[in-house]
C-alpha positions as CSV (number, residue, x, y, z in Angstrom):
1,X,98.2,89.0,90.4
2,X,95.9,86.5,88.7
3,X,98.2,84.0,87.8
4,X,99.0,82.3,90.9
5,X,102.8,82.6,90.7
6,X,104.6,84.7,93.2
7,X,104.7,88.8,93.0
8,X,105.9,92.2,94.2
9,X,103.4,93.9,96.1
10,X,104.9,97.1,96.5
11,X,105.2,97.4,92.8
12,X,104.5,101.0,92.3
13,X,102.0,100.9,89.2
14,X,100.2,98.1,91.2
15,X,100.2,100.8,94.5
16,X,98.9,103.5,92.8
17,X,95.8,101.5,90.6
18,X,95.1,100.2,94.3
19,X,94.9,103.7,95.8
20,X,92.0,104.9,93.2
21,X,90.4,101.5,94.7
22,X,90.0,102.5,98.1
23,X,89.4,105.9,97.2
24,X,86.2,104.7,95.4
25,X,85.3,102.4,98.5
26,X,86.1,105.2,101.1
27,X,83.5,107.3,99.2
28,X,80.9,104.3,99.5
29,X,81.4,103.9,103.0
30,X,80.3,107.3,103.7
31,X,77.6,107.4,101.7
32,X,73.9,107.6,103.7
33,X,71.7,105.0,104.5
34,X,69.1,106.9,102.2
35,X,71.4,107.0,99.3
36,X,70.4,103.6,98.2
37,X,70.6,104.3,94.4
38,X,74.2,106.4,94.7
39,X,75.2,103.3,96.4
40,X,74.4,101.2,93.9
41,X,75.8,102.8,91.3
42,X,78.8,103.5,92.7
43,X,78.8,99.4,93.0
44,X,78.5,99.0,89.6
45,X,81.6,101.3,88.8
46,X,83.6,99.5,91.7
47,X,82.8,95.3,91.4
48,X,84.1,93.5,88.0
49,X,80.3,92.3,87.7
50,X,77.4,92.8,90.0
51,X,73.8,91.7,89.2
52,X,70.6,92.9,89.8
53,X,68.8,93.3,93.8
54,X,72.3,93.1,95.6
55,X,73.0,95.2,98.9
56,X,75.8,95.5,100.6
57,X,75.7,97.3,104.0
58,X,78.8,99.3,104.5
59,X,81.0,99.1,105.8
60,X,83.0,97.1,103.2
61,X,86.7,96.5,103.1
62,X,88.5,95.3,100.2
63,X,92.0,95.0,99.1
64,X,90.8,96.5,96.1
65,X,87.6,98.0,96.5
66,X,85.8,95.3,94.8
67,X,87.5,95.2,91.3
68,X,87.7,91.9,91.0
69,X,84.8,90.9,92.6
70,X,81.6,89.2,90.5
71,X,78.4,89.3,92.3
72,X,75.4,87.6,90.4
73,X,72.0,88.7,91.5
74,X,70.2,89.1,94.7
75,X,72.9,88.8,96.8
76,X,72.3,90.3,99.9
77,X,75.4,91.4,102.6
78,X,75.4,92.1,106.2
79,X,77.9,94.5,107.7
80,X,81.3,94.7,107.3
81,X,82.7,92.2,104.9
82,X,86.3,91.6,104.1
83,X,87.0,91.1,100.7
84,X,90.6,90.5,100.2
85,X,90.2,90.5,96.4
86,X,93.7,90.8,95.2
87,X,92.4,88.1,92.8
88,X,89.0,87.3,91.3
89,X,85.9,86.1,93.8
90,X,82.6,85.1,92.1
91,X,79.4,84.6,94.6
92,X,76.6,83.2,92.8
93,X,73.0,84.3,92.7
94,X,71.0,84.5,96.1
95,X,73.4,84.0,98.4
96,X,73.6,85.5,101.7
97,X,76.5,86.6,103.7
98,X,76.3,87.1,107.1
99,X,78.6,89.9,109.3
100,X,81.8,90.4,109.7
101,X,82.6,87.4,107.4
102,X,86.2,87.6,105.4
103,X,86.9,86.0,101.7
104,X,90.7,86.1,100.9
105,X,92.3,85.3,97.9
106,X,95.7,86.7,99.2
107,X,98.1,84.7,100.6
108,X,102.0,85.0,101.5
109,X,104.9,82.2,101.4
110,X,105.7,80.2,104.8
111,X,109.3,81.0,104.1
112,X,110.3,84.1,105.9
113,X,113.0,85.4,103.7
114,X,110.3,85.4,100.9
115,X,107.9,87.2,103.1
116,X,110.7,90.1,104.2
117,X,110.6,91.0,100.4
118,X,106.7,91.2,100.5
119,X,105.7,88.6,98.3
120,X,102.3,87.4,97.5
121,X,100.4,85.1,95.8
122,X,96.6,84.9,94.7
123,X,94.0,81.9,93.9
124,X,90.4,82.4,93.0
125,X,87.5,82.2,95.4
126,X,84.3,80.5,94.3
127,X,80.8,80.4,96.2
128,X,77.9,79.0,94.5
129,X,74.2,79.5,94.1
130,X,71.6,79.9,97.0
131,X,74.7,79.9,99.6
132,X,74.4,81.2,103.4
133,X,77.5,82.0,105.0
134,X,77.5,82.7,108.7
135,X,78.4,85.3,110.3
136,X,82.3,85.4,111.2
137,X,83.2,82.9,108.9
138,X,86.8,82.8,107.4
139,X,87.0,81.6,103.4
140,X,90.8,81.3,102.7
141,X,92.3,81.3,98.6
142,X,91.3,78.5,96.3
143,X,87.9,77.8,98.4
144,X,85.5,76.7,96.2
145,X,81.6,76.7,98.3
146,X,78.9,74.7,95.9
147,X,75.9,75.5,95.8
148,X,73.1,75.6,98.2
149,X,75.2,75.0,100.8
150,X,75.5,76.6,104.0
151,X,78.7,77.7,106.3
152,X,77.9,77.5,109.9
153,X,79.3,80.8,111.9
154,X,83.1,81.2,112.7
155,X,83.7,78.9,110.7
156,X,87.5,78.8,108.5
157,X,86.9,77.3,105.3
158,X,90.0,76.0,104.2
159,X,89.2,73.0,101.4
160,X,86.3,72.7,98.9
161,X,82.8,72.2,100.6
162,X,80.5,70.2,98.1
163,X,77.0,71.7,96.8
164,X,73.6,70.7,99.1
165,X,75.2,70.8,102.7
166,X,76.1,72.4,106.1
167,X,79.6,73.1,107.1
168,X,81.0,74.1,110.3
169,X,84.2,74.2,112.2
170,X,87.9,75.0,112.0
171,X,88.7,73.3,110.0
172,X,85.3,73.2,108.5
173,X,84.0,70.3,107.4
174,X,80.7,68.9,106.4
175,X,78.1,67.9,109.3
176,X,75.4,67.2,107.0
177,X,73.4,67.2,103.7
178,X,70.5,69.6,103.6
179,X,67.6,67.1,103.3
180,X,63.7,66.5,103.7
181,X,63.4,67.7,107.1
182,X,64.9,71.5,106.2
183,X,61.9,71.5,103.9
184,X,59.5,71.1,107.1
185,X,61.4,73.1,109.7
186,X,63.4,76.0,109.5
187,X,65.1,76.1,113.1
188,X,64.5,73.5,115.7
189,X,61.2,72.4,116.8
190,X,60.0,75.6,114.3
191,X,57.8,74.4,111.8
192,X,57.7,76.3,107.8
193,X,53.9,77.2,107.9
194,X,52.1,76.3,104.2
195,X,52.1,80.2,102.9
196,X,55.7,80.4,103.1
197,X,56.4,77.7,101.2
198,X,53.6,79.5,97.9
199,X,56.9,80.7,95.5
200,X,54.2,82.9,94.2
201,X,54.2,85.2,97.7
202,X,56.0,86.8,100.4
203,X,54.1,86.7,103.8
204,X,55.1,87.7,107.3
């Protein structure tokens, strides 16, 4: 599975590991909004690695429940999420993903006589540091997102997107480097007022 090379899917060692998974994620997805510390250890059991301050709102669907998924710290995640981690995904510290967003590693040959016999292959997703992906966006196998940067809604990520930019499109490319003037306005015309920009506090 993490080699890259084709595979059996229906292997039945492979079937049954996978069903203790999703038992594990059904469980989380049913949990209640006030359960905010079951949920969170229940992550712990279920990612590969998860950091410190992350949330996940359920629901969340992966291919494996998130075992091999590595979270760094202070990640925060909006409703359902689609992790297809048949292979390992790493999303670095502070990143934000938005709803209804989908990272695969999974992916299956063009040829159709390879695909009757359920074959599969896997490549490693990589999203960076301080990364904002937009809600609906699509990041296919291999992706690697540097960091800082952001992905523009809808999107389908399908090559590397360099570190300091924003992204959009299908195929998404970059439309910009994140610059001087995100440091004065944060949407539009809007201005960032001084006490947001104190890293010593938190205002409204």
């Amino acid at each position: 599975m993490h080699s890259g090379e084709l595979y059996f899917t229906g292997d039945e060692q492979l079937m049954q590991e996978q069903a203790a998974c999703l038992d594990r994620l059904y469980d989380f997805n049913n949990t209640r909004p006030t359960e905010a510390a079951k949920r969170k250890e229940m992550l712990q059991e279920m990612f590969a690695e998860i950091g410190t301050g992350c949330y996940i709102e359920p629901p969340l669907h992966a291919n494996w429940g998130g075992k091999h998924v590595h979270f760094g710290s202070h990640i925060y995640v909006n409703f359902s999420l689609t992790l297809v981690d048949d292979t390992h995904i790493f999303v670095g510290d502070y990143t934000m993903i938005g709803p209804n967003v989908t990272i695969a590693t999974a992916g299956h040959p063009i040829s159709p006589r390879l695909r009757e016999r359920v074959y599969q292959y896997n490549v490693p997703v990589h999203i960076g540091r301080n990364c904002w992906i937009g809600a609906g966006a699509v990041i296919l196998p291999g992706v690697t997102i540097g960091d800082h940067s952001v992905i523009g809604a809808g999107s389908v990520v399908t090559k590397d997107i360099p570190a300091g930019v924003v992204a959009v499109g299908n195929p998404c490319r970059v439309l910009r480097e994140i610059g001087p003037h995100d440091e004065e306005y944060y949407f539009k015309d809007r201005r960032i007022k001084e006490q947001h920009l104190d890293p010593n506090k938190n205002q409204l």
